[in-house]
TORBAPA-706070 format. One record per atom (N, C-alpha, C): x negated, y, z. Coordinates in steps of 0.02 Angstrom, whole numbers, plus 50000, padded with zeros to 5 digits. Layout:
residues N
XYZ;...
This chain:
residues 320
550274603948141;550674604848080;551194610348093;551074614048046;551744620548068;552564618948057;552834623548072;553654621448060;553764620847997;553364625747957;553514623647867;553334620747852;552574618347879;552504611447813;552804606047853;553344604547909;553584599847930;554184597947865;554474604947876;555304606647835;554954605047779;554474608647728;554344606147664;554164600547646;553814595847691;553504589947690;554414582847678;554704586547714;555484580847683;555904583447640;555614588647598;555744588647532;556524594747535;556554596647604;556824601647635;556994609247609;557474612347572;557494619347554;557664621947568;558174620547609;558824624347652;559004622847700;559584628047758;559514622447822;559704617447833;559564613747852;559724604247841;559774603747925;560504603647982;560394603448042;560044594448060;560114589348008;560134583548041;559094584248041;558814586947990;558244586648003;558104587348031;558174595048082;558054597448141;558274593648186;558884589648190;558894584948260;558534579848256;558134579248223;557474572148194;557044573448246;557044582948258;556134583348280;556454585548370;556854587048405;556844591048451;557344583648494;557214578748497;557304571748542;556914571348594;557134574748656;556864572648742;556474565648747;556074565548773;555724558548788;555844555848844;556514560048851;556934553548919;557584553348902;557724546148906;558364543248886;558974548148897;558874550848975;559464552548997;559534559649008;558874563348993;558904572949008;558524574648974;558804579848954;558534584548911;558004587548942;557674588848888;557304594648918;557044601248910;556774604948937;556534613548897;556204612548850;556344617448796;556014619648740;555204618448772;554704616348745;554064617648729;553904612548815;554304609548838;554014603848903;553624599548839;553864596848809;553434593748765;553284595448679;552654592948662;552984594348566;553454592448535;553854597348519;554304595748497;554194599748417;553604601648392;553254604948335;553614611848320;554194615348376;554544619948357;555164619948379;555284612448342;556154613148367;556584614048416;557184616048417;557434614148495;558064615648482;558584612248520;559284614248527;559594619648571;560044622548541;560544630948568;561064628648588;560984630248670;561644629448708;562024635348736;562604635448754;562794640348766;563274640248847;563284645548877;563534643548959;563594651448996;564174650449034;564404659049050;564844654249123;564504658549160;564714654649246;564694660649295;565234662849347;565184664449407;565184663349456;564844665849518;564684662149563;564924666849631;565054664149695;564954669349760;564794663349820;564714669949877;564434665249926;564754670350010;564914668750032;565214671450099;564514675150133;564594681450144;564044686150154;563764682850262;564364682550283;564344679950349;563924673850361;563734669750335;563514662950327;562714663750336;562344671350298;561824672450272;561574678450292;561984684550301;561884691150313;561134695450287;561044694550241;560454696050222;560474694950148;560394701550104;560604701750026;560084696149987;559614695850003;559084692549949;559424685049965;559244682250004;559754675450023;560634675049987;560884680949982;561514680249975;561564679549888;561094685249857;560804683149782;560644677249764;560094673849812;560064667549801;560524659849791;560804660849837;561524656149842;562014657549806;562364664949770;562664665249723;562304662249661;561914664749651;561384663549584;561764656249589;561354653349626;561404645149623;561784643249607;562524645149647;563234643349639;563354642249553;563304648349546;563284649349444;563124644749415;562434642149426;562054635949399;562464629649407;562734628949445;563154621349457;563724622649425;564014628949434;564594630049407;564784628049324;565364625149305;565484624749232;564934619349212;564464620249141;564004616249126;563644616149162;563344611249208;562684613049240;561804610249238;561684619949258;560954620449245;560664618849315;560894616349361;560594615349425;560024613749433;559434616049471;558934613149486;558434615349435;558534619749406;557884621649355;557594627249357;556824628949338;556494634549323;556764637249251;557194642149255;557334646449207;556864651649165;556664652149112;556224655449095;556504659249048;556504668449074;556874672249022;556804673748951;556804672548895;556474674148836;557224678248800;557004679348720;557534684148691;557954678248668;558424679948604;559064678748591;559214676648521;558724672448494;558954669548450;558844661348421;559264661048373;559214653048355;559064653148284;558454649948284;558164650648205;558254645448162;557884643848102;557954637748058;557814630748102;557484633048138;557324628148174;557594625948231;558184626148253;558664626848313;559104624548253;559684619648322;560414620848291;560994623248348;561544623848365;562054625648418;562554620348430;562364617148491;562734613848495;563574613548517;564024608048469;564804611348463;564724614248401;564314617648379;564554620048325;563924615348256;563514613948249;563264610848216;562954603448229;563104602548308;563264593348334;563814594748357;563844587048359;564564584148409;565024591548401;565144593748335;565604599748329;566274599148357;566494603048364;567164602448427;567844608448374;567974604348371;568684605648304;569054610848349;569084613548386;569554619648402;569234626148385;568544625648376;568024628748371;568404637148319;568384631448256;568964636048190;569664636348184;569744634148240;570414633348235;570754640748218;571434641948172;571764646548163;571894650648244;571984648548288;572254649948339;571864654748402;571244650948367;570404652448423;570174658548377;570584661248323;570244667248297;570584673348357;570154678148375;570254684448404;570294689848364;570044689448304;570184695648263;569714695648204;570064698448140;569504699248071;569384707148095;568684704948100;568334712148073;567924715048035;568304722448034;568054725947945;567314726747953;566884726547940;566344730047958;566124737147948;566414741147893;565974743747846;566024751147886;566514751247925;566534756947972;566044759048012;565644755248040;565264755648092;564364757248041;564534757647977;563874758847928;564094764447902;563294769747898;563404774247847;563604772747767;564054774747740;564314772947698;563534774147642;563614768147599;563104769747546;562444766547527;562384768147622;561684766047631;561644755147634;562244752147631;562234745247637;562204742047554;561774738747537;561904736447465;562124728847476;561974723447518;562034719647532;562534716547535;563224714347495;563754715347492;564004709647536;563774705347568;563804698647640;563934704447711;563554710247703;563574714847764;564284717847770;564644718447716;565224722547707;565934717147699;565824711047711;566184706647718;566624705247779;567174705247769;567774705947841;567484697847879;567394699147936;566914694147979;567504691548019;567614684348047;567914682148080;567754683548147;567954683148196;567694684648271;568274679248324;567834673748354;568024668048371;567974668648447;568604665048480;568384663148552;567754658848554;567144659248600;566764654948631;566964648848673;567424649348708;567654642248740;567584636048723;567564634148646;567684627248630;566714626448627;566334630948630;565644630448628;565384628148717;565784631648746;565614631948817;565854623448844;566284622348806;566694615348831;566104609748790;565954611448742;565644604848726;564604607148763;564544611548790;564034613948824;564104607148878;564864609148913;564764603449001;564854597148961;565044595648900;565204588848892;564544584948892;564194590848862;563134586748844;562944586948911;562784592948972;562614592249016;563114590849070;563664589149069;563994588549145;564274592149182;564574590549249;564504596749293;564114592049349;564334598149393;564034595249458;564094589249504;564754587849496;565104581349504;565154573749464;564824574249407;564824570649356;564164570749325;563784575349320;563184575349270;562684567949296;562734562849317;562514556649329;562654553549249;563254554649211;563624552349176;563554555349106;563264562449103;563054564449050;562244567049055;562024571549023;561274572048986;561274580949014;561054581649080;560774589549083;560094590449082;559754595549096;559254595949090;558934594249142;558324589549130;557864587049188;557734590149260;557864587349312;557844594049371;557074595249382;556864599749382;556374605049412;555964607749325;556434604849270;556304607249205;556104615049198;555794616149164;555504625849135;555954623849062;556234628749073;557044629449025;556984637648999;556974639448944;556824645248918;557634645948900;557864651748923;558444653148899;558634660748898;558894664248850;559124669248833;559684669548891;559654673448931;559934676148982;560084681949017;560514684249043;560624690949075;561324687949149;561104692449222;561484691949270;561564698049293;562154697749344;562524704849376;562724701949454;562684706749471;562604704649555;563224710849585;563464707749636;563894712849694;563404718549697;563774724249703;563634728249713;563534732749815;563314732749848;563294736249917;563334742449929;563924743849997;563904750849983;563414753850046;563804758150080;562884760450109;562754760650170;563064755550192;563164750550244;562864743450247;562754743450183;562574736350155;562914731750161;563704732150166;564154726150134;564314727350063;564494721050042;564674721349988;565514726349953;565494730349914;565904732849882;566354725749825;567124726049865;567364722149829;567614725349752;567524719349718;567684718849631;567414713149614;567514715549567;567364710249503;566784706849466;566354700749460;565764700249435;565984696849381;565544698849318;565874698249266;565354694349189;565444690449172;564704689149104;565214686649060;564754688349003;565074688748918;564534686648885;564864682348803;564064682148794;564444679548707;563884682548649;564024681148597;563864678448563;563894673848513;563524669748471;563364674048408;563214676248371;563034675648292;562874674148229;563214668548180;562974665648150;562784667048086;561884666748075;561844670147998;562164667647937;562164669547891;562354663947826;561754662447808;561324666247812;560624659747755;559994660647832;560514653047866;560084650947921;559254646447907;559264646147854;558414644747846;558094651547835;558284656547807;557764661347815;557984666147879;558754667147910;558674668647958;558824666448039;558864672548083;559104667848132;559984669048152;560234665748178;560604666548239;560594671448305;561094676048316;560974681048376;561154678248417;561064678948471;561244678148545;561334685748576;562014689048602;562004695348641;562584692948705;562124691548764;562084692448825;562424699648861;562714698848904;563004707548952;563454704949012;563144706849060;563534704149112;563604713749161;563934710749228;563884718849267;564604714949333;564774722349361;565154721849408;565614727449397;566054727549429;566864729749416;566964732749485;567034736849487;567254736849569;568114739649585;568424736349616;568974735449639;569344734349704;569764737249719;569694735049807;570554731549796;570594729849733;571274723049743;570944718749696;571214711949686;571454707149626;571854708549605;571684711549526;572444711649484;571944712349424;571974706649399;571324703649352;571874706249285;572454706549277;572814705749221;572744714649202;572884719249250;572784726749240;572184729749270;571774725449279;570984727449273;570564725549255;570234719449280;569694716549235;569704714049158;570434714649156;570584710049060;570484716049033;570664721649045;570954725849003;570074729448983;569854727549022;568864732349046;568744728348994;568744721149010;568244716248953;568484714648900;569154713848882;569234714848810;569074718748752;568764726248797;568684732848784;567824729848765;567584727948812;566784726248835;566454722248762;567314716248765;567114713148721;566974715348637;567574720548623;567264723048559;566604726648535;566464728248595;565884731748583;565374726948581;565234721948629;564634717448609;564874713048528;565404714748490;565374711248428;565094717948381;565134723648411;564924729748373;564244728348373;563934726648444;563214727848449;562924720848396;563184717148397;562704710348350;562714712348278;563494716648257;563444719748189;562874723848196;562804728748227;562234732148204;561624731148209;561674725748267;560954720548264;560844718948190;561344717048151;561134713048094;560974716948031;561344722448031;561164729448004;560494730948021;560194733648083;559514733448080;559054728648042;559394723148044;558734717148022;558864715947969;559414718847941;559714716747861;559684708247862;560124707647902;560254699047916;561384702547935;561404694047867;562204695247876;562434688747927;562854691147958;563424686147993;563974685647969;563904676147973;564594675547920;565134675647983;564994674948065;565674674648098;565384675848177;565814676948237;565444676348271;566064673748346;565554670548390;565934667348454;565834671048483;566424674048534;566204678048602;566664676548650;566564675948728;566974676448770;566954678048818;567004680048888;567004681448946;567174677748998;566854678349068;567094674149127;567104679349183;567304679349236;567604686249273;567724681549349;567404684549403;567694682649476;567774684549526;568174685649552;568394690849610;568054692949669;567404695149717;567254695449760;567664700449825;567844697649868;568144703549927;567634704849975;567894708050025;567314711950064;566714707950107;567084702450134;566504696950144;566204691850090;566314695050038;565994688049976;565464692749938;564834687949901;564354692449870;564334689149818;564584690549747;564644688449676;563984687849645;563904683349603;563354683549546;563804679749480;563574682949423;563904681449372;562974679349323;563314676849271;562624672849226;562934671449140;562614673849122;562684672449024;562154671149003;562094664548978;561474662048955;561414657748908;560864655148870;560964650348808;560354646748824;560294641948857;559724635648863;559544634748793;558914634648777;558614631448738;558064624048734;558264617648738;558214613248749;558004608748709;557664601548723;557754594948682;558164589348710;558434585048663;559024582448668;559074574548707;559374574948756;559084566348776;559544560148734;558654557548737;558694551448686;559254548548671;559544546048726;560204541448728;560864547448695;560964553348698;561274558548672;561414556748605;560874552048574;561004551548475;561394546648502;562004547648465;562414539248456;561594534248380;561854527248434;561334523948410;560844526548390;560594529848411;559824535848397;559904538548337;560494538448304;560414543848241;560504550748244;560154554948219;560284561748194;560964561748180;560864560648095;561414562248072;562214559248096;562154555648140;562924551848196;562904559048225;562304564648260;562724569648303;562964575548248;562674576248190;563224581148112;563964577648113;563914571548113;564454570048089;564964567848116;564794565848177;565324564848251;565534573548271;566154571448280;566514578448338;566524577248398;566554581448430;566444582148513;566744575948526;567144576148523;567554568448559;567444561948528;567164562348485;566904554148460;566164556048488;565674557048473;565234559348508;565284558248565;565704558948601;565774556448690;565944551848701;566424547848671;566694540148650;565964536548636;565514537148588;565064534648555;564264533548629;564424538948677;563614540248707;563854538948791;564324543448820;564584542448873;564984537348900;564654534648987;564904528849008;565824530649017;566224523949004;566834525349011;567164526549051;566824525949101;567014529549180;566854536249169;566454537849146;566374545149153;566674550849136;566684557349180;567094561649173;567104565149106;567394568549054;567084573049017;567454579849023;
C-alpha cells in the first residue's frame, strides 16, 4: 500500500502529525529504531543532534584510530547515537515524517520570544521580479536549535542514563542526514590545534503535506593555536551561521518550496596539540519506541510538551 493511499484511506488532506505517529511505532518497547529496519509503510520520525568529540593523539598515535575514537566520542556525546550503523542519506523531512520537539512532546522554549535570533527579510537574496510566490517574500523567523537538541537527549538519553530513556537499538542501520569535520595535521602529522566545529539547520515548510522540510548540515575546523572561543570561534560561526540560513532560503527558492521559520545552531570544541577533534551534525531518522506513546497514544505525543511527555513515559528515577 503506498504512502497515499495510506494518508487518503483516513480520510486525510493535510498534514495531520498524529496520523503519521500511528504508522512509524518501533516494535520494541524500549528503542527505536532506523527508518526502513522494519515496515513502517514510509513513515518515520526527524531527530535532530550536533556533538563534538576528541581523543588524546598519545593513547593511539595513528590518525585512522584517532578518527575513530573521536567519531565515537561524538556519538555518546549529548543525545546518544552510540553503537549504531549510520547510514548517510540527504536532508529532508516529508509529509510523512514529523520533528521531534517540535511536532511531539513539543518543548515550549522552542518559540519562545527570547530563542528568536533574528527576522529575516528575504527578498534580498532573490532577483527581484522573478518571485511571484508571495510566502517566499515573507520576513522568516530564524530560531535557536537548542530546545530541539534538548528534547533529542530527552527521547534518546545520554550515555549515562539512556537505560532510562528510548535510543536507538544498538547495532541499528539508522539513516541519517549527516555531515563531520575532523582535526586537521600538519606535516609532521600532529595534529594542528583549533577548533572542530558542526552546525546544523532545520527548515520548516508551510504546506508540509505537499512539501518537505530541509535539513542543512556544515561542519569543518578552525585552526587556532589559543582558546579564545569568544574572539574566534563565535565570531567565525555566527558569521557561518547566517549563511547556512541563506543557503536553505535559496534551497527553497530553487524548489519553489516556502519556509515559514527556521532552527539553527552550532557546537564548537577546542583541540590542542596532543588532542584529535571530530565534530558531527546530523538528523536520525527513526521509529519510535513503543513505550515512548504515553499510554500508546499518538495523539498524547501532539499534545503533551516535552516535560509532561517525560513525566507521562520516563522512570522517576531517571535522568532527563
Amino acid at each position: 500500500m503506498s504512502l497515499c493511499t495510506v494518508l487518503l484511506s483516513t480520510g486525510v488532506s493535510r498534514y495531520d502529525p498524529t496520523e503519521v505517529a500511528k504508522m512509524f511505532k518501533s516494535p520494541s518497547p524500549h528503542f527505536c529504531y532506523g527508518y526502513e529496519n522494519v515496515d513502517s509503510k514510509g513513515y518515520y520520525l526527524s531527530t535532530v543532534k550536533l556533538s563534538c568529540g576528541k581523543t588524546n593523539v598519545h593513547l593511539l598515535q595513528d590518525e585512522v584510530l584517532q578518527e575513530i575514537v573521536a567519531y565515537d566520542t561524538c556519538t555518546k556525546n549529548d543525545a546518544y547515537i552510540g553503537q549504531i550503523n549510520t547510514i548517510t542519506v540527504s536532508s529532508f523531512s516529508g509529509p510523512n515524517s514529523g520533528v521531534w520537539g517540535l511536532d511531539y512532546a513539543y518543548n515550549p522554549t522552542l518559540h519562545d520570544p527570547t530563542n528568536i535570533l533574528e527576522t529575516r527579510t528575504r527578498v534580498q537574496l532573490y532577483e527581484a521580479g522573478k518571485v511571484k510566490d508571495i510566502k517566499l517574500l515573507l520576513p522568516l523567523k530564524v530560531y535557536d536549535v537548542k530546545p530541539l537538541l534538548e528534547a533529542t537527549e530527552a527521547l534518546f538519553g545520554n550515555v549515562d542514563n539512556r537505560q532510562q530513556h528510548f535510543p536507538p537499538i544498538p547495532g541499528a542501520h539508522v539513516p541519517c542526514a549527516v555531515k563531520t569535520a575532523r582535526s586537521q595535521m600538519d606535516s609532521k602529522g600532529n595534529p594542528i590545534p583549533g577548533y572542530v566545529w558542526s552546525c546544523i539547520a532545520l527548515a520548516i515548510a508551510y504546506d508540509r503535506w505537499n512539501d518537505a522540510s530541509l535539513f542543512i548540515e556544515d561542519c569543518g575546523f578552525y585552526a587556532s593555536p589559543t582558546d579564545d572561543a569568544s574572539s574566534v570561534i563565535v565570531p567565525y560561526l555566527d558569521d557561518k551561521q547566517r549563511k547556512v540560513v541563506n543557503s536553505a532560503i535559496l534551497c527553497g527558492l530553487n524548489q519553489k518550496v516556502a519556509y515559514k521559520e527556521i532552527f539553527i545552531g552550532y557546537k564548537y570544541l577546542y583541540c590542542g596539540p596532543s588532542e584529535y577533534g571530530q565534530a558531527l551534525a546530523c538528523a536520525p531518522y527513526v521509529l519510535l519506541a513503543g513505550s515512548a506513546y504515553p499510554s500508546g497514544s499518538a495523539q498524547a505525543l501532539v499534545d503533551m510538551n516535552l516535560s509532561e511527555w517525560a513525566e507521562a513515559v520516563l522512570p522517576k528515577n531517571g535522568s532527563q
